[in-house]
C-alpha positions as CSV (number, residue, x, y, z in Angstrom):
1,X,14.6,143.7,106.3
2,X,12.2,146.2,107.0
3,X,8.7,143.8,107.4
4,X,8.5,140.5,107.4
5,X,7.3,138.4,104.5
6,X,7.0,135.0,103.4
7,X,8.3,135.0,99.5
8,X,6.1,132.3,97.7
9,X,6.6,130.3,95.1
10,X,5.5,127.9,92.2
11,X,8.2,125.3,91.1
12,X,8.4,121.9,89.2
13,X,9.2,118.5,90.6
14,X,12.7,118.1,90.3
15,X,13.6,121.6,90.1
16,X,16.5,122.8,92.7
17,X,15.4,125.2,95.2
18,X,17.3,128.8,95.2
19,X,16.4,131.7,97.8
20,X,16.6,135.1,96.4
21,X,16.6,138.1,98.7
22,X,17.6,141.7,99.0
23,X,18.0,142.1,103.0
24,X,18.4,144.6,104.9
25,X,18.9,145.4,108.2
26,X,17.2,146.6,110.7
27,X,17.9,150.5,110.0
28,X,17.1,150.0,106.4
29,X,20.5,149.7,104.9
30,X,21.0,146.8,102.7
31,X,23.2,144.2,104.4
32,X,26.7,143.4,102.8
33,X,29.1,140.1,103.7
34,X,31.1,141.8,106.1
35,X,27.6,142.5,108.0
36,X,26.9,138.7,108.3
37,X,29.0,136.2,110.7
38,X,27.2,133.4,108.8
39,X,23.6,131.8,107.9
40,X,21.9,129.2,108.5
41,X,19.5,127.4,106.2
42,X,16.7,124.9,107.1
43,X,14.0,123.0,104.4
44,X,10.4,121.4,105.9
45,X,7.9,120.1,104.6
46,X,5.7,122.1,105.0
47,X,2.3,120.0,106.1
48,X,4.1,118.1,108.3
49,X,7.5,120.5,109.6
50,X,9.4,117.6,108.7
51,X,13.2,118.8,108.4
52,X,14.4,118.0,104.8
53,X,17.6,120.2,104.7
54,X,19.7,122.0,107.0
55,X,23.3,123.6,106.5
56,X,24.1,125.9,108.8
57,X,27.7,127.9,109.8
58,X,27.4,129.2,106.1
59,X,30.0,131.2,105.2
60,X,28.6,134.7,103.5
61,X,31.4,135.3,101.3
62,X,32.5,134.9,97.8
63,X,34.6,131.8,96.6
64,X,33.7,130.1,100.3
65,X,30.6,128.4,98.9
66,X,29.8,129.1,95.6
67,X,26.2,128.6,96.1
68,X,25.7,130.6,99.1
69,X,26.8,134.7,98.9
70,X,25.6,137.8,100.5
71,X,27.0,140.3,97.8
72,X,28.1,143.6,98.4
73,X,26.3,144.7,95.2
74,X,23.0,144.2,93.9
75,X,22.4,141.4,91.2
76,X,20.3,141.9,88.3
77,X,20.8,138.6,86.6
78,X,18.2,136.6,84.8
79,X,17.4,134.6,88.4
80,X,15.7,137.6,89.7
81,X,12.4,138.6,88.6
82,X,10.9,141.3,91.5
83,X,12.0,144.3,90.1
84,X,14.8,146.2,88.4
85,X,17.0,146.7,91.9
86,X,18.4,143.3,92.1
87,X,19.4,141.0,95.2
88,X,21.9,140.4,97.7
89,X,21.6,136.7,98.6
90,X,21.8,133.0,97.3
91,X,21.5,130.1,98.3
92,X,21.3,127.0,96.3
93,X,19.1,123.7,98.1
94,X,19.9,121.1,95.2
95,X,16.4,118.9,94.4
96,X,18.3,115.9,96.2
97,X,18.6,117.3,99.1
98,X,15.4,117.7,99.5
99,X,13.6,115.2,97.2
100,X,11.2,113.3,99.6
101,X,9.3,117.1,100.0
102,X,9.1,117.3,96.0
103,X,5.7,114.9,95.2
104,X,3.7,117.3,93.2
105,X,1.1,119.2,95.5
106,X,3.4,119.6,98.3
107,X,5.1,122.4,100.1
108,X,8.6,123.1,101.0
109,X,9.5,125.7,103.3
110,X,12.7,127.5,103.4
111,X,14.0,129.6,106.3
112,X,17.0,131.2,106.2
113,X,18.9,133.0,109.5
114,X,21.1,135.8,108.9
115,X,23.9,135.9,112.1
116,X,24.8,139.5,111.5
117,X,27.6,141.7,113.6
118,X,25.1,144.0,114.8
119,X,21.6,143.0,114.8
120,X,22.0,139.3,116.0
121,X,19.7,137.4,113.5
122,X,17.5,138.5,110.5
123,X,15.0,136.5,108.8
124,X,14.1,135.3,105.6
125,X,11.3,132.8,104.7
126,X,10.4,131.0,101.3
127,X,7.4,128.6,100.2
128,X,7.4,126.4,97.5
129,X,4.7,124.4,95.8
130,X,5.4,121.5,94.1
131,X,3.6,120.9,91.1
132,X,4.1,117.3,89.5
133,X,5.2,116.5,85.9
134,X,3.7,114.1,84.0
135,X,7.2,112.8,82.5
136,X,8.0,112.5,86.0
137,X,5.2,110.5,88.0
């Protein structure tokens, strides 16, 4: 990561939550799995910091936990709508995990801790508002 930013977004009530990020480290390169030792993954609500989700001890590689992955190579599938480069991390917060954040008009907050092998920790941090659906009031 080369400054730090706070990725926002705009989701529906119900919807899962799912990080995207292309992270780097601290000397620009773009980090790969054998870079990370593992992640960490927290949810608040975000008026109140109330914890909704945590899973941490992630492992970063592939078949480990299909919904987590740092990839070696850049994805360019239809979850990632920045640019044309593609991302390097997923993870997947399923809506019940964090369902008592998800009344339309609130915020969730997702911060997500890189343990690398030789920068310590790197950052990543997502906001979500929730906005409500009538067939689901």
């Amino acid at each position: 990561m080369t400054a730090p930013r706070i990725w926002t977004h705009t989701i529906f009530q119900g919807e899962d939550l799912e990080p995207l990020d292309r992270i780097a480290g601290r000397d620009g390169a773009r980090l790969s799995e054998a870079d990370v030792a593992d992640i960490d993954v927290y949810a608040y609500e975000l008026n109140t910091n109330t914890l909704l989700y945590s899973a941490t001890g992630l492992d970063p590689g592939a078949g480990v936990d299909p919904d987590t992955r740092v990839f070696d190579t850049l994805q360019t599938d239809g979850r990632w709508k920045v640019d044309n480069v593609g991302y390097n991390f997923r993870h997947l917060i399923p809506y019940a995990s964090v369902s008592a954040g998800f009344e339309g008009g609130k915020g969730v907050r997702v911060e997500v801790v890189f343990h690398t092998t030789a920068w310590v920790r790197l950052f990543t941090v997502h906001e979500y508002k929730v906005q409500s659906l009538r067939s689901q009031a």
